[in-house]
C-alpha positions in Angstrom: 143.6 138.8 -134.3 144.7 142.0 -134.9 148.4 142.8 -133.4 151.3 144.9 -133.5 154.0 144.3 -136.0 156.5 142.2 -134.3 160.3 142.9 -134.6 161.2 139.3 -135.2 159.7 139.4 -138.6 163.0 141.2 -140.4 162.0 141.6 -143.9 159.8 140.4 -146.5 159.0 139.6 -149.4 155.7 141.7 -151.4 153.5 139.5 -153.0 151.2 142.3 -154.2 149.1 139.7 -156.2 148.0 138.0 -153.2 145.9 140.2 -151.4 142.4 139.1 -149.3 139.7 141.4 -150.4 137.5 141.3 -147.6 139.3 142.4 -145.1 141.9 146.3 -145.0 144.1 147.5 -142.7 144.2 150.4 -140.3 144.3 153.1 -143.2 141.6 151.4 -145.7 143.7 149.9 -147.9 143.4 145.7 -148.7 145.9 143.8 -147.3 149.1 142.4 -148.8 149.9 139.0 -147.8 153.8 138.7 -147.4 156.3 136.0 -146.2 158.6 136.6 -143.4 162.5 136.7 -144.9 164.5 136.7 -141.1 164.2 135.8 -137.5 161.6 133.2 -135.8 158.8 133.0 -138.1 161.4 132.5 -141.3 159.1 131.4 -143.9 155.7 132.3 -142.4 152.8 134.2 -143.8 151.1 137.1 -143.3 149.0 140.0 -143.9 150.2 143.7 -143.6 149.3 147.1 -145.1 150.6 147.6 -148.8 152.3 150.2 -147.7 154.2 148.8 -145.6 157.2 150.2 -143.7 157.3 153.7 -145.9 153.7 154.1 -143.3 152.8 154.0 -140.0 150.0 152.1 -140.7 151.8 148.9 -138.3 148.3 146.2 -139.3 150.2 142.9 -138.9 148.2 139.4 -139.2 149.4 135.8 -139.2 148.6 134.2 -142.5 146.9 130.9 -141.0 146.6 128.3 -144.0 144.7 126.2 -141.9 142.3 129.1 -141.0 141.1 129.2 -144.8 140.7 125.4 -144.7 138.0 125.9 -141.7 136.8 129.0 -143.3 136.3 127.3 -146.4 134.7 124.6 -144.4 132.7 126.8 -142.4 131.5 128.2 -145.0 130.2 124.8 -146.9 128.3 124.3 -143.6 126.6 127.2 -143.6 125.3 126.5 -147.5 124.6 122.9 -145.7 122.4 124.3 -143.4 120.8 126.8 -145.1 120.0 123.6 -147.9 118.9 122.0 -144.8 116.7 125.9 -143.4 115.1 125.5 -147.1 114.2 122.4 -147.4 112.6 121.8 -144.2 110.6 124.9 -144.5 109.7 123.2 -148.2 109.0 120.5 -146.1 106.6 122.3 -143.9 104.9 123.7 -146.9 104.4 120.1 -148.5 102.9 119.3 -144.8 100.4 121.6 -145.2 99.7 121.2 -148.4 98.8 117.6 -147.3 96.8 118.2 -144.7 94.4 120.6 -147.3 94.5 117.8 -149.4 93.9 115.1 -146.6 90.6 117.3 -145.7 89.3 117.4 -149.2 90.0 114.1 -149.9 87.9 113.2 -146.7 85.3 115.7 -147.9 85.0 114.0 -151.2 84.8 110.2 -149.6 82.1 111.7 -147.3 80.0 113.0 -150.5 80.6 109.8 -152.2 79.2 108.4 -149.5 76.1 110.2 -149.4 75.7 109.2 -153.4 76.2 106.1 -153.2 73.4 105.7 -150.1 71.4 108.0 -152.6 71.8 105.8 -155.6 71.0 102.7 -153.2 67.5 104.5 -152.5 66.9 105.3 -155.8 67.7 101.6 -157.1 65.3 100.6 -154.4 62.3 102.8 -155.4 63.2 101.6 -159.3 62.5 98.3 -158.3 59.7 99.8 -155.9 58.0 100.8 -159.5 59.0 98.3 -161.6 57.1 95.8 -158.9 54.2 98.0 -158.9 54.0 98.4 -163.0 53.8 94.7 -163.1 51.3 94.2 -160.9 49.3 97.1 -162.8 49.6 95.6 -165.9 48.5 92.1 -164.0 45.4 94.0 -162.8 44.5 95.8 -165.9 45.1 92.3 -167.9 42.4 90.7 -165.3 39.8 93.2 -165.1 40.2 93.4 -169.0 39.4 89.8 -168.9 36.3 90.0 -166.1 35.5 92.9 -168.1 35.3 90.2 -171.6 34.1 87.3 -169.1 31.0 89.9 -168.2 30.0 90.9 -171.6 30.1 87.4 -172.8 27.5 86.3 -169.7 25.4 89.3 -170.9 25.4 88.2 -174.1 24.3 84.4 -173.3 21.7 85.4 -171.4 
C-alpha cells in the first residue's frame, strides 16, 4: 500500500484539515490527504507527508473512498460478531444455568415424591387408628355392659 511518490501527480492542493489519525508517514508525522492538481490522476486523492515536497519524506498513498466504505463496513462486522461472541457465550451461561436448575428441579420432584408416599402412609396408619379407636370404644362399651349384665345376675340371685 505503501509506494513511491509518482511523477504523474504534478501538484496539489493541502487540505491540512483532513488528515487520518491512525496512520503517519515515513518521519512520524499524520498524514495529509491531498488532491492531485495535474497529469493522470487529475482530481484523485491521496495521502502524503505534511511536509511535503520541502522533505524527503516521499510516503505517497491513494486515497480510496471506497476503501473507508469497506472499512467502515468491516468494522460494523466486527461489532456484529463480537454482539454475536457475547451473546452466545451469554448463551452458554443461560445453558448452564439451566441445567443446575433442571437438576434441582428434579431433586425437588424426587423429594416431593417421597412426601407425598410419606403422607400416603401416614393417612393410612390415621385411618389404621381411628379403626382401632372405634373398635376400643365398641369393646369397652360391651364389657361395660357384660360388666352391668353381671352385677345385675348377682344381684337377682
Amino acid at each position: 500500500m505503501v509506494a513511491r511518490r509518482q511523477t504523474s501527480v504534478g501538484s496539489s492542493s493541502d487540505s491540512r484539515g483532513n488528515s487520518q489519525g491512525s496512520t503517519k508517514c515515513s518521519c512520524a508525522r499524520e498524514l495529509v490527504l491531498r488532491t492531485a492538481k495535474r497529469g493522470a490522476n487529475v482530481g484523485q486523492k491521496f495521502y502524503g507527508c505534511p511536509l511535503w515536497p520541502d522533505t524527503k519524506c516521499d510516503f505517497f498513498k491513494w486515497y480510496n473512498e471506497q476503501g473507508s466504505e469497506v472499512d467502515d463496513l468491516r468494522f460494523q462486522i466486527f461489532e456484529k460478531e463480537t454482539t454475536l461472541t457475547e451473546m452466545e457465550y451469554e448463551k452458554s451461561l443461560m445453558a448452564e444455568k439451566i441445567k443446575k436448575l433442571q437438576l434441582k428441579k428434579d431433586n425437588l420432584e424426587e423429594d416431593m415424591q417421597e412426601m407425598k408416599f410419606e403422607l400416603s402412609q401416614l393417612r393410612i396408619e390415621v385411618l389404621k387408628m381411628s379403626r382401632n379407636e372405634k373398635n376400643l370404644t365398641l369393646a369397652l362399651f360391651v364389657s361395660w355392659l357384660v360388666f352391668a349384665i353381671f352385677l345385675y345376675s348377682i344381684k337377682l340371685l
